[in-house]
N, C-alpha and C positions, 0 to 999 in steps of 0.2 A: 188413745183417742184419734179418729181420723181428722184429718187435715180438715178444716171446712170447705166450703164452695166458694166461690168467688163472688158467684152471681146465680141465682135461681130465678127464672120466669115460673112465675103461679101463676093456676086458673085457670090456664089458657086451654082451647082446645087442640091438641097436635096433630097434625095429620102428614104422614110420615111416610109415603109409599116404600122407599128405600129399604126404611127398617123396618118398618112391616108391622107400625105402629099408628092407633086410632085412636082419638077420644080424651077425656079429660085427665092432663099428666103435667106434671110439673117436669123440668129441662133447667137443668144444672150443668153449669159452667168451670172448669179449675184450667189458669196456665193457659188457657185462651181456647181451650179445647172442651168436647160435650164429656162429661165426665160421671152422668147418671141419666135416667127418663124414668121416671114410676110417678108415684102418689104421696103427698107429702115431703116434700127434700127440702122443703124453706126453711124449718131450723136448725140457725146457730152458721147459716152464710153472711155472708157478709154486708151480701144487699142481694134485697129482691126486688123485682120487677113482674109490680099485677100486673096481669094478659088476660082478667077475665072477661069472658065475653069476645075474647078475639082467637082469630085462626091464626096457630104459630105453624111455619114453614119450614124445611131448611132454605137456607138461604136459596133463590132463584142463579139456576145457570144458563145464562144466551147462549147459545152453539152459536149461533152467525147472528156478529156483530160488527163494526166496523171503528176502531178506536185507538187512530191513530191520527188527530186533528195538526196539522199543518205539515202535513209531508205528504197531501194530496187531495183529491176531488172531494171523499167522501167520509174524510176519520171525523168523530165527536168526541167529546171529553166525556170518558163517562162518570167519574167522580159526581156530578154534579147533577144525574140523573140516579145513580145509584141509589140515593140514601131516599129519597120518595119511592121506590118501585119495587123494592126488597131483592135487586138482582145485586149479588157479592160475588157472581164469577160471568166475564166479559170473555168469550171465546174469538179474538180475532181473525176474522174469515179473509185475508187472501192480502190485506194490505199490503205488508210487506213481503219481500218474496227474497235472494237472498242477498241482493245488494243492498237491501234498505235495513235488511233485520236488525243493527246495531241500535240504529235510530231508536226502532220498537221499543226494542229491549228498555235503554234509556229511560224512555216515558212509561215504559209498564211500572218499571223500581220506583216511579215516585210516585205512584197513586196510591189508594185506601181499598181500594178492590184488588181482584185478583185478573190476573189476564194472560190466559192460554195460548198460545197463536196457530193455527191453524199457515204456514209456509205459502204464499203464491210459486205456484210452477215458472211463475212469469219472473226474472232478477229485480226489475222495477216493480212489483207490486202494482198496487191501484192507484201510482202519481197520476194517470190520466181518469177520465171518467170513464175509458174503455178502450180495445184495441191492444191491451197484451196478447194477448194470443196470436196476434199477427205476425210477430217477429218470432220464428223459430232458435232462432240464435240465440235468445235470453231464454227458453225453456227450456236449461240444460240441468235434464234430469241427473247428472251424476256431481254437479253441484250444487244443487238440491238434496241429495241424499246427506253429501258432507254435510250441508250446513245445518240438518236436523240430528244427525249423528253430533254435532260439535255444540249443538244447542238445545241439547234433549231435554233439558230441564225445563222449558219454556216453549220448544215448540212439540205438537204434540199431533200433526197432520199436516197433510197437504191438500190444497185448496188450486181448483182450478174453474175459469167459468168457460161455458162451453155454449155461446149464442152465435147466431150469425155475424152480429156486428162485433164481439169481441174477438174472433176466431179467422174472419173472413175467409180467404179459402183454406185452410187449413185445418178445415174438418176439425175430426176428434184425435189429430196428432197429438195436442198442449194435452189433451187427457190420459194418451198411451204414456207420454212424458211422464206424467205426475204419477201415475199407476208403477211404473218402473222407479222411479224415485221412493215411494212411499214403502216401496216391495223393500227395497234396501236399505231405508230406515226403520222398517218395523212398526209405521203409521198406517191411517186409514187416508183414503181421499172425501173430500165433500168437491162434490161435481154440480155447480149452475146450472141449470138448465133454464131455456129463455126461446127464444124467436128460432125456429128452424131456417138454414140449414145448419149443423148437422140435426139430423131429427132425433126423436128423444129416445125413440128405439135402442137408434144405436149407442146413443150413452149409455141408456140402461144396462144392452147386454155386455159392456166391456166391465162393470163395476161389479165389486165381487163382494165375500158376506164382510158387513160390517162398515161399509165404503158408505159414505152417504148421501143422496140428493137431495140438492136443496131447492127452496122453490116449489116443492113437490106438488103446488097446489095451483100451481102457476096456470092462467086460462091462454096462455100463448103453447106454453110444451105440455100440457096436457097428460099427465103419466098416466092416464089408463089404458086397459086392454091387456094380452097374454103378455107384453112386454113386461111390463108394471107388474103385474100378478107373478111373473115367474122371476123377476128380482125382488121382489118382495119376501117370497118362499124362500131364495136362496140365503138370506138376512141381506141385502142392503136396507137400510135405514132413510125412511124417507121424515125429513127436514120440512117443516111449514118456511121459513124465510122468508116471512110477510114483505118486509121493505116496501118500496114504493111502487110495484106494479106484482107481484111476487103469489099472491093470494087473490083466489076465489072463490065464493060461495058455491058455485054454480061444481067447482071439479071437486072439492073436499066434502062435498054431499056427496058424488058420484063416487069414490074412493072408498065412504063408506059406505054406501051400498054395496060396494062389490067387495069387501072385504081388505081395504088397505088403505087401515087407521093410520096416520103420522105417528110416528116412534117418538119424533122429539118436536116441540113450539119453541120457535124463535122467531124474533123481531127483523133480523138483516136490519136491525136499526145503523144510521148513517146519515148524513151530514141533510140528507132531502126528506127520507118518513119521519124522521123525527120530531115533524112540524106535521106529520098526516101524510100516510093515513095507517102510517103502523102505528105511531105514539110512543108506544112504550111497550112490555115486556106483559103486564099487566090486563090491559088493554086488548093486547092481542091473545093471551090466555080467555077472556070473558066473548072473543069470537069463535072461539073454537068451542067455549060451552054454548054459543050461540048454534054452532051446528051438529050438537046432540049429546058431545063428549060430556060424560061425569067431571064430575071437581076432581074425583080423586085420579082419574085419567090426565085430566089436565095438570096436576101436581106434579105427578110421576115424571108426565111428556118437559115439565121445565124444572125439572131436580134431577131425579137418580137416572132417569134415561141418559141426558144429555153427559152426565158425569159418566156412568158406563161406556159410553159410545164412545170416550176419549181417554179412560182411564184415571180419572180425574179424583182425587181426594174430595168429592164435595157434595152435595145434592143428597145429603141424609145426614140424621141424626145420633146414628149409632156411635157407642163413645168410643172415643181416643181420635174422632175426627176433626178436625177445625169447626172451633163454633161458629158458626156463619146461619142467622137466625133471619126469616122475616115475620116481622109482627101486622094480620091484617084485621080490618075492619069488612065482614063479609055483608054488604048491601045486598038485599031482595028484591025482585022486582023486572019487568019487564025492559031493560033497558037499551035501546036502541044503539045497531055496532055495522060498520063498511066495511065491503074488502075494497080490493084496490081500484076495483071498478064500480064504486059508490053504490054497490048493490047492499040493500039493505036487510036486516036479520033483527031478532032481539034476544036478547044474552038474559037467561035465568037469576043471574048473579052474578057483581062484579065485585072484586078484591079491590080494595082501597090499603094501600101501606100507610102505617102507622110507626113503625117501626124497621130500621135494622142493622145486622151486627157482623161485623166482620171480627173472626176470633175473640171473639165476647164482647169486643167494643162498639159502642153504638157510631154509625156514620151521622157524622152532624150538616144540619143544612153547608150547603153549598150553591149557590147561584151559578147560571148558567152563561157562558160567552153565547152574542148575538150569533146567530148565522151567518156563515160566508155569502160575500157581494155576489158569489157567482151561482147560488142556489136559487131556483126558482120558487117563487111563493106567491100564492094569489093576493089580492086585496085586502080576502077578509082572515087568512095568514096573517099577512101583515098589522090590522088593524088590531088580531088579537094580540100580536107580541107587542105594539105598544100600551094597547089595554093593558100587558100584565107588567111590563116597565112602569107606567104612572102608579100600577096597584102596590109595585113593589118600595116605589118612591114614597110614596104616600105614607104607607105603612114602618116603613124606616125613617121618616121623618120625624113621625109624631113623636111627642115624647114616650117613655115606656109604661109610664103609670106618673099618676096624679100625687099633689103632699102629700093624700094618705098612705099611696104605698111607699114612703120612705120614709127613711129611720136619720135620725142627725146624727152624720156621725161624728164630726168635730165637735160638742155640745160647748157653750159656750159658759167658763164657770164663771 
């Protein structure tokens, strides 16, 4: 007799670009791992979980993320964002770089998600809110390569940003750096692009197949034209990287018109959008089907793409994988979505999490730490983080249920 299953989600509808699976199938779990997908597999597991009526996922992967909270400007905890948004793999983008990477490492071993690192070219990472790039001396590409060579298991790229103000006169050096660095570790780079100078051109033509831009949507670096179009053809991978100026309606229209769809949606969620006007992972998926993309494009661009582009065990369902599942609630409807410049769109449909699972286990609520004193937030920011503190006071106050819902359990003989 076979072993049973651990865990079967029934009912659910799967949708599964990876595995190159559609439709209604039941998703079996053994050892923390997907260990079946067909029809039928609920008897004789050990416990099932109805999904009916709901879009199951694999688990969502961030490519550019920022999650390393108190060793600088811009980390959040993602623990406590995860388990509402169905993202089970945290790609961190540039944080540390390789004097801080211990610190990373540290705080990656004790969370419930997973978390890739993407290496800053820069030794200090992102401790300031910007201006690595200005010290050539800390972008020493040959201790960069060590330190992804001696930490391969965990980091899995190099990350450099390449704006006027992080770079100042130093051009696209920190990028040839990190390009030389990545070459000798046998990673990719993801390259920021932002406020010229340097222009985006010339990022573009330095970046090779598989490298990635991020931002790619950005209304300051503008990736279009023969520049864009012939990195594109080459395979560089262009990165949405919403964060808090990051995305525009106005260029990711224009991108696809001319043929150059974003490969991967990510958040650049961090210590500032994650109050608005990225949100969440989620969030920023239902803007991009606001600008034309299918669900099932949208799936692919925050699962199997983002796992492909980094090697990554994760962003599909296929068995012997890590079970990493999200369970959603697919709302219809015309629902009103911003890029970073408050231009408005409406999304077909948006993903509400319901669910989800890192290696078959479910992530249980977690509360969030306030925002740092040094993050800017408007009024009515503010006014809603304390609306949802009193909401959450409130609600953990009350008792949990009335005499009726309880049993005595001391009975008195």
């Amino acid at each position: 007799m076979p072993e049973p299953y651990d865990l079967v989600f029934t009912g659910g509808d799967v949708l599964d670009p990876g595995g190159g699976r559609s439709g209604r199938l039941d998703v079996a779990v053994r050892g923390g791992r997907i260990a079946a997908v067909g029809a039928d597999l609920g008897g004789g597991a050990r416990r099932t979980v109805d999904v009916t009526g709901r879009l199951v996922t694999p688990g969502l992967v961030d490519l550019h993320t920022h999650v390393y909270p108190g060793a600088g400007y811009w980390g959040v905890d993602p623990d406590p964002i995860a388990w509402y948004t169905g993202v089970t793999t945290w790609v961190d983008a540039g944080s540390a770089g390789a004097y801080t990477l211990a610190g990373l490492r540290a705080a990656t071993a004790g969370r419930r998600v997973r978390g890739p690192v993407l290496l800053n070219i820069a030794g200090p990472g992102l401790a300031a809110r910007t201006g690595e790039g200005r010290d050539l001396g800390s972008c020493d590409a040959e201790l960069a390569a060590r330190t992804v060579r001696d930490h391969r298991d965990l980091v899995v790229g190099i990350k450099v940003r390449i704006d006027a103000e992080t770079v100042g006169g130093n051009g696209v050096e920190p990028l040839r750096r990190a390009l030389a660095a990545a070459g000798a570790g046998g990673v990719p780079v993801m390259a920021h692009v932002g406020v010229a100078p340097p222009a985006v051109d010339e990022v573009l033509e330095l970046l090779r197949p598989g490298d990635i831009v991020t931002h790619c949507a950005s209304a300051f670096a503008r990736p279009l034209g023969a520049a864009a179009l012939a990195a594109h053809r080459r395979g560089v991978l262009f990165d949405i990287g919403h964060g808090s100026g990051g995305f525009s309606f106005e260029v990711v229209e224009a991108q696809l018109a001319s043929g150059l769809p974003p490969y991967t949606i990510s958040t650049d969620l961090h210590a500032r959008s994650l109050y608005g006007p990225a949100f969440d992972l989620p969030t920023t998926m239902a803007k991009l089907l606001a600008a034309g993309l299918s669900l099932s494009d949208v799936v692919a661009a925050t699962t199997v793409h983002p796992a492909r582009a980094l090697g990554l065990a994760a962003g599909t369902l296929v068995v012997g994988v890590p079970a990493d599942l999200a369970v959603f609630r697919v709302e219809e409807g015309g629902f009103e979505v911003a890029d970073a410049h408050r231009r408005i769109r409406r999304a077909p449909l948006r993903l509400v999490n319901e669910q989800t699972y890192v290696a078959g286990r479910r992530l249980d609520p977690q509360l969030p730490a306030p925002p740092p004193e040094w993050i800017p937030l408007t009024d009515a920011q503010r006014a809603a983080l304390a609306r949802r503190e009193d909401d959450l006071r409130s609600l953990l106050a009350t008792p949990l249920v009335g005499v009726d819902g309880l049993a005595e359990q001391f009975p008195v003989r």
